[in-house]
N, C-alpha and C positions, 0 to 999 in steps of 0.2 A: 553675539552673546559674550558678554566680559569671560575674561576668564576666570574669576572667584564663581561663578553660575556653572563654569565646566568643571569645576573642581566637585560639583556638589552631585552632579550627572552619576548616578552608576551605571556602570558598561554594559552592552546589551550582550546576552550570551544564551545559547541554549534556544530550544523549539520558540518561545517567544520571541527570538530577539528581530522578527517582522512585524512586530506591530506596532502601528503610529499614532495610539492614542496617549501610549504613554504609561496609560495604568502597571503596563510592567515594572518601570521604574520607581513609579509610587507604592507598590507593594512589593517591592525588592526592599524599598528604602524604609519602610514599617517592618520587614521582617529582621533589615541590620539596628533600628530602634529596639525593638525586643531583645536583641543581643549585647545591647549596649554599645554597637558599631556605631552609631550616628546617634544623632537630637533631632527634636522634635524641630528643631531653627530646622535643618538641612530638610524637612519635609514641607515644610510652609518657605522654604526658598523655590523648591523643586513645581509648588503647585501659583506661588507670585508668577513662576517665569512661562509657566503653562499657559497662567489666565496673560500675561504681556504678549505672548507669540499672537493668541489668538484675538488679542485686540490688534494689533499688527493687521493679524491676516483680514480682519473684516477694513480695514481703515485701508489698507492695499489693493481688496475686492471693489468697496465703494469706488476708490480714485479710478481704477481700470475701467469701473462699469460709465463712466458719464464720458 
């Protein structure tokens, strides 16, 4: 992952910080929106880099399966 994409990443902390879907970060990052912490860019980076891993992971899965 470049690092301008871990720059965009919020830390994972607290009862959530086990889960690997991700949504914790996408509503960490909507709630530092509202506070005027972040833009709307740093949430449409956050969900590009989402939908890139898991085109990764299928084009990864295919290669492994044949």
């Amino acid at each position: 992952m470049p690092d301008s994409a871990r720059a965009h990443r919020p830390s994972r902390s607290g009862s959530d910080s086990g889960r690997l879907d991700g949504r914790y970060e996408e509503d960490n990052l909507k709630n530092q929106i509202k506070d005027g912490k972040a833009e709307n860019a740093d949430l449409d980076r956050l969900r590009y880099d989402r939908l890139a891993v898991e085109i990764d992971l299928d084009t990864l899965r295919e290669r492994i399966s044949k």
